[in-house]
N, C-alpha and C positions, 0 to 999 in steps of 0.2 A: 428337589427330591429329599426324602427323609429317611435315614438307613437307620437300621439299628438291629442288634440280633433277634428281635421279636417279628416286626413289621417293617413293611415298605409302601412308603404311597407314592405313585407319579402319579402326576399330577395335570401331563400334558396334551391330555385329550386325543392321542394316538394311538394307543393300544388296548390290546381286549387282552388280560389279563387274569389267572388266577393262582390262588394260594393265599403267602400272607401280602399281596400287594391290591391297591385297592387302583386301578387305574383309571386314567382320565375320562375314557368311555364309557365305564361302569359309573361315575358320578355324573357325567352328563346324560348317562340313559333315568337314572334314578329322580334330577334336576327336571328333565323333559315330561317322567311322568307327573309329576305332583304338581307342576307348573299346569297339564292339561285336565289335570283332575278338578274340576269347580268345586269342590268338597273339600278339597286340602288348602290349593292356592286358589284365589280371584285375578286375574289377570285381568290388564284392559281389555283383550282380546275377547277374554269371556263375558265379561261385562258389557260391550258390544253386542255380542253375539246375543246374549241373553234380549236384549232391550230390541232387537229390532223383528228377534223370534216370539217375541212377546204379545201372546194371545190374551188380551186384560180380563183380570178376574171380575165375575160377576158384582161385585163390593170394591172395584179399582180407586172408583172414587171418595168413600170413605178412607182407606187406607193412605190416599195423597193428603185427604185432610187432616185428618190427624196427626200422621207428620207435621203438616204446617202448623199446625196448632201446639202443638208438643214438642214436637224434636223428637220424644223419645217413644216409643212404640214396642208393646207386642204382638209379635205377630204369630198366628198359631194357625197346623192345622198337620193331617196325618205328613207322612213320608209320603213326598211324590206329588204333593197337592199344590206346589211351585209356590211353595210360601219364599224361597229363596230370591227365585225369579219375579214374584212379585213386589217384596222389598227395592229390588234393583231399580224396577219399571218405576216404582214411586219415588224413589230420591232423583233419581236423573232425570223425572218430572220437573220434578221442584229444584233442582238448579244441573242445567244441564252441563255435563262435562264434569260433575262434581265427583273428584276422586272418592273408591270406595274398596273398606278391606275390610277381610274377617279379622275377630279380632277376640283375644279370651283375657278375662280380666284378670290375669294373675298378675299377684302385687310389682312384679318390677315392670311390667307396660302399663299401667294407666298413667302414670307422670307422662306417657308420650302426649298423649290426647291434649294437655293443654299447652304442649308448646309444638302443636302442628296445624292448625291455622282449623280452617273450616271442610271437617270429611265427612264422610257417610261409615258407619261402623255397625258390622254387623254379628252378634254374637249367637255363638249356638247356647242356647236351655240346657242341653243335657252337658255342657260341659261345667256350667256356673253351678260349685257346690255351696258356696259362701254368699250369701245376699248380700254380706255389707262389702264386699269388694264389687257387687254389681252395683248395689246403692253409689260407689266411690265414682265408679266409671259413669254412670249417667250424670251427676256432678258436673263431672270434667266434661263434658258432652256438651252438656249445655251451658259450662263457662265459655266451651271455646264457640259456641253458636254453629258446633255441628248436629248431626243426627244420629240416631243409634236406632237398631231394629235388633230386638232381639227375637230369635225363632226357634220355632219348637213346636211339640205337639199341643194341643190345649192340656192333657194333665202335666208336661213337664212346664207351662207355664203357671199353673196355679199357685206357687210358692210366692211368685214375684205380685201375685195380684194385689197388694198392698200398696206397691211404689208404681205399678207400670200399669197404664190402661191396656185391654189387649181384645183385637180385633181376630176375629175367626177368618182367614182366608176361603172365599168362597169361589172354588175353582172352576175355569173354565172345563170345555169337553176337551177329552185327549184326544178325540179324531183332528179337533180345531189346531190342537196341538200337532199331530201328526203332518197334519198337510202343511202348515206353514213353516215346516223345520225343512221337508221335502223342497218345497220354492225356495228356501236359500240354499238348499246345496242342487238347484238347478232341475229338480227331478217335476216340476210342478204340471210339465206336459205332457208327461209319459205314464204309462199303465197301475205304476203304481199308485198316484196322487188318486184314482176313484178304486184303488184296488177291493172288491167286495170283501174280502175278511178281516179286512183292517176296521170294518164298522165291527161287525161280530168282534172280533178280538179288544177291541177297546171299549165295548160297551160299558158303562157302568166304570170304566177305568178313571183314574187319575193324568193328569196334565204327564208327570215323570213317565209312563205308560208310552203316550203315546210319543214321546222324545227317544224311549228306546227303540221301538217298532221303528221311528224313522231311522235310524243310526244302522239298526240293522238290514233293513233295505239298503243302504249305502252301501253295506260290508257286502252285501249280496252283488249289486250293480260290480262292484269293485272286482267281485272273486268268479264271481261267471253263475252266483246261486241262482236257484229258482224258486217260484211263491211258496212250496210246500219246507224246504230248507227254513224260510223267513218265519214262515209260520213255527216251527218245529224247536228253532233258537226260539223264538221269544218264547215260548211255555217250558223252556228247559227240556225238549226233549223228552218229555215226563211220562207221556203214553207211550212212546215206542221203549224207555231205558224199562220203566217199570215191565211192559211186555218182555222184554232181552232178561232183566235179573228173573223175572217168572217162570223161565222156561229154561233159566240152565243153574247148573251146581254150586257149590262153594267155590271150589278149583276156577272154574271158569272166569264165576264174577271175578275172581283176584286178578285173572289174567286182563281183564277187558278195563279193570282199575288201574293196574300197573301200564298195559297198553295207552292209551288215553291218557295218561298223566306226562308219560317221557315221550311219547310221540314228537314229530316223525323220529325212528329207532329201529334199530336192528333186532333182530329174534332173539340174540343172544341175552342185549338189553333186558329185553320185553321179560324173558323168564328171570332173568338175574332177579331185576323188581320184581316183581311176582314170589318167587321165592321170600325174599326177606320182608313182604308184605305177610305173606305166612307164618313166617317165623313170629312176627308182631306181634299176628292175630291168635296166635296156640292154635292153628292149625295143623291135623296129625296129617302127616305126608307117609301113609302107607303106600310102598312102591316105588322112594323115593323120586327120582325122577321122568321114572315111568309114570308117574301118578297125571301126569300132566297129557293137555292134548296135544295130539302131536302138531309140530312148524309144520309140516306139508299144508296143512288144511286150516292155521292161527287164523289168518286172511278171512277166511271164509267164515270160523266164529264169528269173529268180533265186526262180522261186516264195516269189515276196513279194506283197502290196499295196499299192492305192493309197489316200490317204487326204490330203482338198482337193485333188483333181484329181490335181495331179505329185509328191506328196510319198509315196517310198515307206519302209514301213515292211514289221516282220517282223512277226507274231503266235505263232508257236510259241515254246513256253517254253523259253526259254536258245538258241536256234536260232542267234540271231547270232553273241553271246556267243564259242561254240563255234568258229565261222567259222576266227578267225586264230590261234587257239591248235590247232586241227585241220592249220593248214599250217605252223604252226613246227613241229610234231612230223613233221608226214608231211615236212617239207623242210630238215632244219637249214642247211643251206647256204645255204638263203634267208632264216633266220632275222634277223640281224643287219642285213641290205638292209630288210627288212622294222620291225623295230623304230627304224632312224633314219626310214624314210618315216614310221612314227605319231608319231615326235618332232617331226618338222617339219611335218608336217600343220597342226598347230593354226591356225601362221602364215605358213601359205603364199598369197601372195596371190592366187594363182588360185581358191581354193573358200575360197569366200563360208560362214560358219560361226557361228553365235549362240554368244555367251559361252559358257552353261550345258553345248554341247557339246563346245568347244574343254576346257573341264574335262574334261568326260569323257575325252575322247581322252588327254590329259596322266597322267590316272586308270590310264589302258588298258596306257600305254606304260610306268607306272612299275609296277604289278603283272605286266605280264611280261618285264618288266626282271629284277622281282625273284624270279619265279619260275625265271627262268632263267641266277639267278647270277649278273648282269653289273654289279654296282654299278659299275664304270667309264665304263660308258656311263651310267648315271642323275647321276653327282656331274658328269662331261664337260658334259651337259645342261640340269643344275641351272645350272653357272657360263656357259653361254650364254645360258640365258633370264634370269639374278639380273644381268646386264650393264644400267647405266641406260640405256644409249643406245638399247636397243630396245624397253624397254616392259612386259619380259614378267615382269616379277618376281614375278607372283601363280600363275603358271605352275613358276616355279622352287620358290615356296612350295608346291604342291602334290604334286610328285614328290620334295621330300625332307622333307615331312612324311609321305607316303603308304609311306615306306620305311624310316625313323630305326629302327621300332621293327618292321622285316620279322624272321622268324626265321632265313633264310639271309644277309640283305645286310644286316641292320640297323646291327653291329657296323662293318663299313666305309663306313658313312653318316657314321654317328655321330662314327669315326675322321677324317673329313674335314670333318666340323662343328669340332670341335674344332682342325685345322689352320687353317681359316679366321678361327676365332675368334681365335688368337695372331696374325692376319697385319697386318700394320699397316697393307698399303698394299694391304689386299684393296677393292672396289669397296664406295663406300658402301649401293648399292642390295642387296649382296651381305650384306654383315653386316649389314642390317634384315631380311632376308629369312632367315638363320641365326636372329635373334632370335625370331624369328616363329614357326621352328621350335621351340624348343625347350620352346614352351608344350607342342607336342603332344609333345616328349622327356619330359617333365618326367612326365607322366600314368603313364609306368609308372617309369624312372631319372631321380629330381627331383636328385641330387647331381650327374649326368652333365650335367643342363640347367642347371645352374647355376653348374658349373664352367665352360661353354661363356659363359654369360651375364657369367661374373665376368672375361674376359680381354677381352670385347666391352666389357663396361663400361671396362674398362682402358684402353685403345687406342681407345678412340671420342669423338666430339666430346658437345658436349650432347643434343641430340636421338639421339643413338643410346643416352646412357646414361640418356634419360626413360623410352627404349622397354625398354631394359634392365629398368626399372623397375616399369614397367607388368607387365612378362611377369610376373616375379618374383614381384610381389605376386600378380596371378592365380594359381600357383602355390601361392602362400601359403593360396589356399583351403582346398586338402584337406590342408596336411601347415603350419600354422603354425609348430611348434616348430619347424621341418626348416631351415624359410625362416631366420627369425630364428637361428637360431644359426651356420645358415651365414651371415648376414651377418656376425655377430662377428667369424667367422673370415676372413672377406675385409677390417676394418678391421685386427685386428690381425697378420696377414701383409703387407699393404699399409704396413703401417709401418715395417716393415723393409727396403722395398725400396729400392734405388737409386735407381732408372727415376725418372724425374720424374711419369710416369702413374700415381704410386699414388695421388696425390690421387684422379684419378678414381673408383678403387675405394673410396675411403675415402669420398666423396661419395655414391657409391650405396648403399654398406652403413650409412651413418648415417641415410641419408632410408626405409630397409628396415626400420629398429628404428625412428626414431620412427613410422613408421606403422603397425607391427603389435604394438606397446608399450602399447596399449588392449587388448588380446585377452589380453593375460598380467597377472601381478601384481608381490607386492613383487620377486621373486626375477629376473625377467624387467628390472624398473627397475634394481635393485642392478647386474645386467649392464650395461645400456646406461652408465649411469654410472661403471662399472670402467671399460669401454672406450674414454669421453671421458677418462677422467683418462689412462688407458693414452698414449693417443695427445696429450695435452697435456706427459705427462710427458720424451715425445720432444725438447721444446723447439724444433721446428719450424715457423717462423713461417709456410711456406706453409699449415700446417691452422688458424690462426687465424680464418680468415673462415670456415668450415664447420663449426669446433668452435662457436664463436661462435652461427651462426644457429641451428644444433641446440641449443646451450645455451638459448638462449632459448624456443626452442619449446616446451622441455620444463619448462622456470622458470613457463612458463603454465599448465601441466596437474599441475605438481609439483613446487609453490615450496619446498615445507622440506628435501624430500630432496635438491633441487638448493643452496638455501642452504648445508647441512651440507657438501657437498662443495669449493662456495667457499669458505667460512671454513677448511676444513684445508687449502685452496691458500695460504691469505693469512696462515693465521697458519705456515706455513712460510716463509716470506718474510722471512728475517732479515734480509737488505741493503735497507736503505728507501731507497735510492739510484736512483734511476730504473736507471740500468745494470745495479744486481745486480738488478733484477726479471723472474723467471720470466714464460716464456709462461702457465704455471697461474696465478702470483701477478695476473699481468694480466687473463687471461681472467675472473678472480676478481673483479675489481676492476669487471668493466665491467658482468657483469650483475648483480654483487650492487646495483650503480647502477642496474640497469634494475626489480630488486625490492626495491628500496628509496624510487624514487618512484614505486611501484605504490599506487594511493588507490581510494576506494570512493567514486564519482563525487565532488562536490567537500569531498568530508570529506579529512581529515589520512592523512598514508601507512598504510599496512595495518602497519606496522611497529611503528608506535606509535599504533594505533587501541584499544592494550589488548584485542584480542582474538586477535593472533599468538601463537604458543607462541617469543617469542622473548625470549633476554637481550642488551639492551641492551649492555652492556658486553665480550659476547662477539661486536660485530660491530665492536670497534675496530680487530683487523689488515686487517677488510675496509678499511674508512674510511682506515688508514695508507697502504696499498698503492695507493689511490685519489687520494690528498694528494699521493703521491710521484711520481707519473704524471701528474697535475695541473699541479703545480709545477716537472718536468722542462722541456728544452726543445723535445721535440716535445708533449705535451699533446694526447695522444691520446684524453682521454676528454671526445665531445663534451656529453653530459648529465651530466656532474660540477658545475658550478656551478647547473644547474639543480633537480637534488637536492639539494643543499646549502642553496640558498635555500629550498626546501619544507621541508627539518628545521628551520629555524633558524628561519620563521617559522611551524612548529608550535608549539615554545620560547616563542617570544613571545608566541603566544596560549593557550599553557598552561601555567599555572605548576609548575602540578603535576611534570611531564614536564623541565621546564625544567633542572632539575641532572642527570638520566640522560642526556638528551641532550646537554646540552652538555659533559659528562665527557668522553663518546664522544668527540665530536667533538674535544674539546682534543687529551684524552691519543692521539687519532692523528694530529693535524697538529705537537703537539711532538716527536715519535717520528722527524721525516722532514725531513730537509733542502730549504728551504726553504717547507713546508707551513704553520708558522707565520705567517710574514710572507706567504702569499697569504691565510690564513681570516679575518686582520688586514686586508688589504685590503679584501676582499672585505663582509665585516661593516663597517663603514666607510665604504665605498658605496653600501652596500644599505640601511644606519639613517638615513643623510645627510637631516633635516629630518622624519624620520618618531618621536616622543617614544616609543612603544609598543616601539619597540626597546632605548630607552636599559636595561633591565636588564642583555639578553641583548648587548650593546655591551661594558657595563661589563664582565662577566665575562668576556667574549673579553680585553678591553685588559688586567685585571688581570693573566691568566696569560702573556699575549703581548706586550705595550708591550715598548717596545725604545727606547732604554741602559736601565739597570735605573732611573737614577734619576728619570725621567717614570713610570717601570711603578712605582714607592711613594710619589709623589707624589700620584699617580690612586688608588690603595690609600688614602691617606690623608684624602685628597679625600671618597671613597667613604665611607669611615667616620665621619666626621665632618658627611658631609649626608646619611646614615643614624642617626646620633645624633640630630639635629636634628628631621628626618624623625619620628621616635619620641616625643621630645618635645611635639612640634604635636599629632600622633595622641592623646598622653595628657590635655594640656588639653582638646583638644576635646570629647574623652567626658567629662569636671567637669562638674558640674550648676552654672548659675550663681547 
């Protein structure tokens, strides 16, 4: 969870939530829609679904060929004419099971295309404003010996007719369509599948046509409707709303708009909206509230019901729905009056309104926002509700998750996510609320959500680049490799930067590889470990502390491989002089200390447990570089004497071990200016009335004593009550 005095997000998918908290259910409801929306995300699901409801276009076999021949393809033809679904039908022709995604060519995802093997990509026309970025992407398309269909109407493909050959989709009938959408969801024997209106209704229709007629028989079967309901939804209701706004006043319609929009609601509700729909329109309310018709008889205008007493609801299918998108069409002049009154509704203090339907309403405002082209008013609205001061930030998470990945406004959603994200002194509640977004970006353009994630991590304090984190990894679900490598690329780009906030980037993309560095293998390790060394080789002491904990993290999970890369730090390390010591040479130095007094509970270090794959004598630049630093005058390594003391009285308690280790140890405290005379102290200190040391004493003083003539004095010493020593030993064993 992330507190802060602006916003709060949980995160745990248990609660319905509102104000400034954006809760786990309100991101999974918002995940679920865009995931089932075929326009935003493609799922396999829907790719499935598509391909097996797939009535083949008149021209099907053209279209498989030209892919074959190509690769690359346009595909053109109105709204609704299944140019999308025929693209599908044709690449999972030509190789079946072949992964396929939407896909928009902006400059940070087309490097995906060629290093994802062989996919089907599908881009929309009206989002490609730049030809030489689409020129870029068909490229890579056909480096990697994948396919690309791009779609669109035949004018918004003309631009491209240069590079792209492109094929008119020639649609099947919507009734074909209709009935076989019907037999997969089981209705194939029942009244509906020859229902007589559905010929009439689909005549002359489009394939998208008759997909919706089926869906809505569905909803019907579902809710208990009947054929004149079905009918009625699919033409918007159009002849009887027109007949209703015909036949009554200004007051009324406001009421039967406010009604229908907050439904199911209380009277109370019903007039509160209603009023401030008034007020929007410069509506004169002579009479004040007498002006209105009376609650006895609401029900009965607005041919609705009641349900616990005063709560009025609709029952006819889609009837509501239909309401306010029946008067932005029949009134565009009122349109824009009308879409700020359902913006501000949610939090208008006058009408009293339950969390789950102020969603809705926010739901309402942003899909005909978005159907009506105005992303200026959706991102305007976004940054009033993402404001902390007011609360509304789970409100602002909803209309620019509900639009990021629209097919008309998506691309200028998105464009504004990403301003937000570089802005350094955007509101914090603001950039938790971008973050938030781009779980759901991420679902269909994971490079676009991440690019947005990687400038929030940048510019953001801790808590914003936890939540960075968080999102990421989530991410990380469906597309691991995608995640991890684009961290790579965010540590080492971040290394190059000026800016003092690369740290921050380089912090998030470290904590991004060690946690999804279990999910890969050697080749996945080998990387993270370039990348540490990469960024150590920088010699930049601000990534010390980050390089550092990371190093060790992974010293835990993956002591040799991480060894092997300190030791070629340390044994680079020619200046044994605390000054010429590299940040690598150091970094080297501190955790090979930290896995070198690593022990298997109170046994002797894993080093020299005789069961490491290690040579002794090849960890002595580690142990120099550790002397040298030791012995300097800031002596910054604070577990350096305390490993020291554990090898030295490993030595003592093993004879065995006793000359390899104490080599080690010599030959890298005489390598280093003043290292000898501290391992002389040290030893010295530590044997002081203890006899069990006197061997490993004596062979420190031999090679270290200092003027030379006490260091062969003790030499002589030594030899000479080792002579004696021997002697004793040899009597003793005589039989007497």
């Amino acid at each position: 969870m992330t507190v802060d005095e602006d916003v709060t997000i949980n995160g745990d998918g248990n609660q319905n939530v509102f104000g400034n908290e954006i809760g786990g259910d309100v991101i999974l409801q918002q995940l679920n829609f865009v995931r089932h929306r075929a326009s935003m995300v493609l799922s396999s699901d829907e790719i499935d679904e598509r391909v097996e409801e797939y009535v083949p276009a008149f021209n099907h076999v053209q279209i498989v060929k030209a892919l074959r021949n190509f690769h690359v393809l346009a595909l053109a033809g109105p709204d609704g004419s299944g140019v999308k679904t025929a693209a599908i039908a044709a690449l999972r022709e030509l190789r079946p099971g072949l992964a396929i995604r939407l896909f928009a060519t902006e400059k940070d995802d087309v490097e995906e295309i060629r290093i994802s093997g062989v996919l089907g990509y599908l881009v929309r026309a009206a989002d490609e404003d730049d030809t030489s970025r689409l020129r870029s992407c068909v490229e890579a398309v056909l480096s990697s010996g994948g396919y690309l269909v791009v779609m669109g109407t035949e004018a918004e493909q003309r631009r491209f007719a240069d590079h792209l050959q492109m094929v008119l989709v020639e649609p099947p009938p919507a009734e074909a369509v209709y009935r076989r959408r019907l037999e997969r969801r089981g209705l194939g024997s029942t009244r509906w599948y020859d229902w007589p209106r559905s010929r009439d209704l689909l005549d002359g229709s489009l394939p998208g046509h008759g997909r919706r007629l089926a869906d809505l028989v569905w909803d019907a079967v579902q809710r208990g409707g009947d054929a004149y309901q079905v009918e009625q939804a699919y033409l918007g209701w159009g002849e009887e709303l027109r007949g209703w706004f015909g036949q009554h006043g200004l007051l009324e319609r406001i009421l039967m708009i406010a009604a229908t929009t907050i439904a199911p609601a209380d009277e109370d509700s019903v007039y509160g909206a209603a009023l401030t729909l008034a007020k929007r329109l410069d509506v004169p309310l002579e009479g004040g509230g007498l002006a209105w018709h009376p609650s006895a008889a609401l029900d009965g205008l607005l041919d609705a019901e009641r349900e616990d007493g005063d709560r009025i609801v609709f029952r006819r299918l889609g009837y509501a729905e239909s309401v306010l998108r029946h008067v932005c069409t029949q009134h565009p002049l009122a349109r824009l009056d009308l879409l700020s009154w359902l913006s501000e509704l949610p939090t208008d203090p006058v009408v009293t309104l339950e969390p789950a339907l102020r969603y809705r309403l926010v739901e309402s405002f942003a899909d005909l926002a978005a159907d009506y082209n105005l992303p200026e008013k959706i991102v305007q609205r976004a940054e009033h509700w993402a404001d902390g001061r007011r609360r509304t930030a789970d409100l602002a998470y909803i209309v620019l998750a509900r639009t990021c990945l629209h097919p008309r406004v998506g691309g200028r959603v998105r464009t504004r996510l990403y301003l937000w994200s570089k802005e350094r002194t955007a509101p914090r509640s603001l950039k938790l609320t971008v973050i938030q977004v781009c779980e759901v970006l991420g679902q269909t353009h994971l490079s676009i959500a991440l690019t947005r994630l990687k400038h929030l991590a940048t510019y953001g304090d801790a808590e914003i680049r936890d939540k960075v984190f968080e999102v990421a990894c989530s991410l990380a679900r469906n597309n691991p490799p995608a995640v991890f490598r684009t961290a790579l690329q965010w540590c080492r780009t971040a290394a190059r930067m000026s800016d003092r906030a690369n740290i921050n980037r380089i912090e998030v993309g470290l904590r991004l590889l060690c946690t999804l560095l279990p999910q890969g293998g050697p080749a996945e390790l080998r990387d993270v470990l370039g990348i540490i060394d990469f960024l150590a080789a920088q010699g930049d002491s601000r990534f010390r502390p980050l390089l550092l904990k990371n190093l060790l993290q992974l010293a835990a999970e993956y002591p040799w491989p991480v060894l092997d890369l300190l030791l070629s730090w340390t044994r680079g390390a020619d200046d044994r002089s605390t000054r010429g010591i590299t940040l690598q040479a150091s970094l080297g130095a501190e955790v090979f200390l930290a896995l070198a007094g690593k022990r298997n509970g109170s046994g002797p270090p894993v080093f020299l447990s005789g069961h490491a794959p290690v040579d002794l004598a090849g960890l002595t630049p580690a142990w120099s570089v550790a002397f040298g630093i030791a012995s300097g005058p800031e002596r910054r390594l604070p577990e350096f004497e305390e490993v020291l003391r554990l090898w030295l009285e490993t030595a003592v308690a093993r004879p065995a071990l006793r000359p390899l280790v104490l080599s080690s140890l010599l030959d890298a405290a005489e390598s280093t200016t003043g290292g000898g005379r501290l391992l002389l102290n040290l030893v010295t200190s530590w044997s002081n009335g203890r006899p069990e040391w006197r061997r490993v004493r004596e062979a420190v003083y031999v090679r270290l004593l200092q003027p030379d003539w006490q260091r062969w004095l003790l030499i002589l010493w030594v030899w000479f009550r080792s002579l004696f020593e021997n002697r004793s030993r040899g009597r003793a064993r005589r039989p007497s």
